[in-house]
C-alpha positions as CSV (number, residue, x, y, z in Angstrom):
1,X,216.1,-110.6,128.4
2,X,216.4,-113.9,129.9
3,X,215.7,-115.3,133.0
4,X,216.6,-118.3,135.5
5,X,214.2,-119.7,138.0
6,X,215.6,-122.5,139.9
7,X,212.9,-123.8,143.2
8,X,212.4,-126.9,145.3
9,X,210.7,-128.2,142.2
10,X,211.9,-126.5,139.3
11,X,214.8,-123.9,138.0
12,X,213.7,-121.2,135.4
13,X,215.7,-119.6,132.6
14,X,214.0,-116.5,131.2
15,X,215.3,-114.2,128.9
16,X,214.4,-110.4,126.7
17,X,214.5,-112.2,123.9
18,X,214.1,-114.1,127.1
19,X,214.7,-117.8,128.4
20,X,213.4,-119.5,131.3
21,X,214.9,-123.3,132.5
22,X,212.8,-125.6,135.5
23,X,213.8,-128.6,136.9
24,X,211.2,-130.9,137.7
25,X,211.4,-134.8,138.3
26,X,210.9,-137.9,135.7
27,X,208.8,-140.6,135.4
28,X,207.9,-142.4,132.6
29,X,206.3,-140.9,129.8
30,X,203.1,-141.0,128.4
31,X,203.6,-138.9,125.3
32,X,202.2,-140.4,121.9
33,X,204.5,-140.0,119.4
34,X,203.9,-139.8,115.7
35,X,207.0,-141.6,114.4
36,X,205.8,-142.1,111.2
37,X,205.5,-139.1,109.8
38,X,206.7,-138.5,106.0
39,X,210.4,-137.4,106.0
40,X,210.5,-135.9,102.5
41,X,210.7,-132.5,102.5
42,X,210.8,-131.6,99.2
43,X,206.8,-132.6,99.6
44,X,206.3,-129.4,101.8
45,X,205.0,-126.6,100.3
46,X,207.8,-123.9,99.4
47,X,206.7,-120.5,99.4
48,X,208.2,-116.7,100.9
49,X,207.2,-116.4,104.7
50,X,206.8,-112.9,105.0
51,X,207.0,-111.4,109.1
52,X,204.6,-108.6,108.3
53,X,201.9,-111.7,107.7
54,X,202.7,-113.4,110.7
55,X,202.8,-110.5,113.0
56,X,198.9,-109.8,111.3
57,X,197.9,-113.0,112.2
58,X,199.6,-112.8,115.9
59,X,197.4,-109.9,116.3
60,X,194.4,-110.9,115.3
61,X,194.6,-113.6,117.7
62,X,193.5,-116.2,114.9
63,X,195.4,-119.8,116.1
64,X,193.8,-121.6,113.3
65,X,194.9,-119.3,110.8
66,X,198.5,-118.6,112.4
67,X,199.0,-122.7,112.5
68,X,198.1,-123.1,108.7
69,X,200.8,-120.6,107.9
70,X,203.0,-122.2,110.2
71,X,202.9,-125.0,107.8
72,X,205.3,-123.5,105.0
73,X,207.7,-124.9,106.8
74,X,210.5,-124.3,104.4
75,X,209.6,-120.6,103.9
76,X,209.9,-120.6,108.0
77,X,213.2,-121.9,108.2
78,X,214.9,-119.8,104.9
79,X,212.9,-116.5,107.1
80,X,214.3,-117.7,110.7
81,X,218.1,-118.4,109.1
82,X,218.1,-115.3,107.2
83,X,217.8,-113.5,110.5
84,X,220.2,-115.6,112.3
85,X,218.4,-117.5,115.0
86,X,220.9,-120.1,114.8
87,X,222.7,-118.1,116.9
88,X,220.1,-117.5,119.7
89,X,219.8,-120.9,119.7
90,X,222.9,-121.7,120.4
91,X,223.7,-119.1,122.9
92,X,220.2,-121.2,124.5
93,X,222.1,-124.3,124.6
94,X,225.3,-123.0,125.4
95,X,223.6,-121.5,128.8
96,X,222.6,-125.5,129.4
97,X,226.3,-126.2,129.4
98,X,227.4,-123.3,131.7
99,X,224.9,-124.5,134.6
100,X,226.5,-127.8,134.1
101,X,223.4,-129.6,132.6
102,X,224.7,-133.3,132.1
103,X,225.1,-134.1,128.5
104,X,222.9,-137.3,129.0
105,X,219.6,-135.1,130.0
106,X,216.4,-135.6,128.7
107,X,215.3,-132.6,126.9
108,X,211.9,-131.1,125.1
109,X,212.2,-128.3,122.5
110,X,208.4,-126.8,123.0
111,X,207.5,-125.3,119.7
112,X,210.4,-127.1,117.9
113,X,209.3,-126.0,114.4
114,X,211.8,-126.8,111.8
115,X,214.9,-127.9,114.6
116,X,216.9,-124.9,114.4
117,X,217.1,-125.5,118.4
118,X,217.7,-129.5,118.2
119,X,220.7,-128.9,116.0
120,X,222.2,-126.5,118.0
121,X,221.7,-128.8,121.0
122,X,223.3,-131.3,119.3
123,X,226.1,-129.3,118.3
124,X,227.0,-128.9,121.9
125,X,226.6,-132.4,122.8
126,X,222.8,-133.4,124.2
127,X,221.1,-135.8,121.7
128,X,218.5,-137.1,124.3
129,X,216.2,-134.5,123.1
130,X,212.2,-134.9,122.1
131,X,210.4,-131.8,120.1
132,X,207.1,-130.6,120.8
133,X,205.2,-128.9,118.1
134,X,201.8,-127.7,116.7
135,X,201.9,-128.0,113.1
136,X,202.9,-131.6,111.6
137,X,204.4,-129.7,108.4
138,X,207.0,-128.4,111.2
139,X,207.8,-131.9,112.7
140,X,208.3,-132.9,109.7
141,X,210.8,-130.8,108.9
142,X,212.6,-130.9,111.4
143,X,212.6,-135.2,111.7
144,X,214.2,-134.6,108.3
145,X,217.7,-133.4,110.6
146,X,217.3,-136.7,112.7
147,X,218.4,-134.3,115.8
148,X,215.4,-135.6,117.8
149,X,214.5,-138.7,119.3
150,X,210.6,-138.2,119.6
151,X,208.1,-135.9,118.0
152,X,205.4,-135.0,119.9
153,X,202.5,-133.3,117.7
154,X,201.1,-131.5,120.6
155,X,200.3,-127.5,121.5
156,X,200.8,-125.8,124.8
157,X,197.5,-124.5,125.9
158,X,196.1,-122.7,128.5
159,X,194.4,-124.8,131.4
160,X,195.0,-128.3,129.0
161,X,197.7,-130.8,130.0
162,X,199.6,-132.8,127.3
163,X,200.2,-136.6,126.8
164,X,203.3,-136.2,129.0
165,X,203.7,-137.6,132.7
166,X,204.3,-135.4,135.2
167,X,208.7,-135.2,136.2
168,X,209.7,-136.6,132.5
169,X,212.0,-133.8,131.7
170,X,215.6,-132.6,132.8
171,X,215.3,-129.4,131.5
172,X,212.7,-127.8,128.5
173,X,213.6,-125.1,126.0
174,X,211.7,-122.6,124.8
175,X,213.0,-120.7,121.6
176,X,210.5,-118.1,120.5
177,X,207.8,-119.8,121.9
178,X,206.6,-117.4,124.5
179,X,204.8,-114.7,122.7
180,X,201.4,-113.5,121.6
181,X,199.4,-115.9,120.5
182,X,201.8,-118.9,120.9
183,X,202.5,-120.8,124.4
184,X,201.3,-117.8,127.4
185,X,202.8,-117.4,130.7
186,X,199.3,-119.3,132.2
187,X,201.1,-122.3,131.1
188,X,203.9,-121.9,133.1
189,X,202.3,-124.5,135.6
190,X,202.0,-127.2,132.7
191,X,205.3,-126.9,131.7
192,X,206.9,-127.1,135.1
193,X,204.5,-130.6,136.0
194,X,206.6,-131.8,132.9
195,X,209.7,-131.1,133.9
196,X,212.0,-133.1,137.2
197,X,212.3,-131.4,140.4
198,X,215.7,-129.5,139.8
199,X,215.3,-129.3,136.0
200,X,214.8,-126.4,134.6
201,X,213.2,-124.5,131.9
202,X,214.8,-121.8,129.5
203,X,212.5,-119.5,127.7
204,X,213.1,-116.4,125.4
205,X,210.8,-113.2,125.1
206,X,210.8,-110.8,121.9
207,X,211.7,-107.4,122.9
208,X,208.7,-106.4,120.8
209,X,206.1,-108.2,122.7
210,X,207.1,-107.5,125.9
211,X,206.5,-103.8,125.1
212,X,203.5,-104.2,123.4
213,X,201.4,-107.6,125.4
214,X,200.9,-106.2,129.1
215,X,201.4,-110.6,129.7
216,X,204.6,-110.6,128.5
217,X,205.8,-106.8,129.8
218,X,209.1,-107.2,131.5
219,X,207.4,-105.9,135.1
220,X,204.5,-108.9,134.3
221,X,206.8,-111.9,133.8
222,X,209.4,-110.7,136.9
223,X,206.2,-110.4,138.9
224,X,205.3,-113.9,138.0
225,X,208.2,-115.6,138.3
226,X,209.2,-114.4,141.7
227,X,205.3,-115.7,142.6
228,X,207.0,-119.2,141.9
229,X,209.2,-118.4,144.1
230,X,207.2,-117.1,147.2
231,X,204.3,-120.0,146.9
232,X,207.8,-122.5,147.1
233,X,207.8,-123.7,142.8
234,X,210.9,-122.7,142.4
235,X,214.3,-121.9,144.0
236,X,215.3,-119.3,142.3
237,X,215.0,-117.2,138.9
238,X,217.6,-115.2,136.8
239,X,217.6,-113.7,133.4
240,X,220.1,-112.1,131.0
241,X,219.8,-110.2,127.5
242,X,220.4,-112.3,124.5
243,X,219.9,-112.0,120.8
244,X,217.5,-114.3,118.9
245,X,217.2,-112.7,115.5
246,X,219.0,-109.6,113.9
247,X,217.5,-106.2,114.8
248,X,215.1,-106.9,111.2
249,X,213.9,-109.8,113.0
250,X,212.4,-108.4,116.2
């Protein structure tokens, strides 16, 4: 599922594998950037990244131990193209083109990993994109595409703001980001103070954990993002059903 919020301040995407877009107004950012990081990624450990391992760690609710996994950064990426989420992220960016999002925008890719999501934006034309991320091992990675402009080694957490000014982004993307364990729907508020008044923000939720984390049940996130709505946030929401990773991947 995905989902579109738009408001006075922001415009949501949301989707079942789902997406949510705000729009929120720019300043100036704040963000420290690590811009030296090492580039060579034949330096980052290489080994299988198995979903069953993840999932376990998801579960547990272990951060510390998900995030170190995180860093076999190559084993994510082989894992995430052997299921094809190429082609969620481009369906992602291609929903950026259809509300007419100008090419120029500023964009952040929360919980970038390896860039599958940068390079798909860039196939379709925006290259004024920053990526947000976690793990370093990830950033990385992914600076090793040069599809970014800044790298931003940050998490999204609960009730904790991030080096960014409020109104810095046109729009922020969220490719299997929102789940168990990763960035939760509390943070909604952060990412929208991020993002320009009439931006928006595009999120994806796995089918699996909307049936099995009463946060991200379908009914839960609706409820939430028509709160937006009603306290004045946002305009507007919508969603649609997309695919992220193959039916193995879910």
């Amino acid at each position: 599922m995905q989902t579109t919020i738009q408001s006075t301040r922001t415009a949501f995407e949301a989707s079942s594998r789902p997406m949510s877009m705000l729009s929120i107004p720019r300043n100036k950012s704040l963000i420290q950037i690590e811009k030296k990081m090492a580039t060579n990624t034949d330096a980052i450990e290489e080994r299988p990244f198995v979903r069953t391992e993840i999932v376990q760690l998801i579960i547990e609710g272990n951060p510390e131990k998900m995030f170190e996994y995180y860093k076999n950064a190559k084993g994510y990426e082989q894992y995430a193209s052997s299921l094809g989420k190429a082609a969620g992220a481009l369906a992602m960016a291609k929903i950026l083109e259809s509300i007419h999002l100008s090419k120029d925008s500023r964009i952040l890719d929360v919980g970038a990993g390896t860039g599958i999501m940068g390079e798909k934006l860039k196939e379709v034309g925006y290259t004024n994109v920053d990526a947000l991320d976690p793990v370093e091992e990830m950033l990385q990675f992914a600076q090793s595409k040069g599809v970014y402009k800044e790298y931003i080694h940050e998490a999204i957490i609960p009730g904790k703001k991030v080096n960014i000014a409020d109104n810095t982004y046109d729009a922020l993307c969220l490719l299997g980001a929102f789940l168990t364990g990763h960035v939760r729907t509390t943070s909604l508020p952060e990412l929208m103070r991020i993002t320009k008044p009439g931006g928006v923000i595009m999120f994806n939720v796995f089918q699996h954990w909307m049936k099995t984390d009463p946060e991200f049940h379908k009914d839960s996130i609706e409820a939430e993002l028509q709160s937006f709505v009603d306290n004045g946030s946002c305009t507007k929401w919508s969603k649609q059903d997309i695919t992220v990773f193959s039916s193995n991947g879910k």
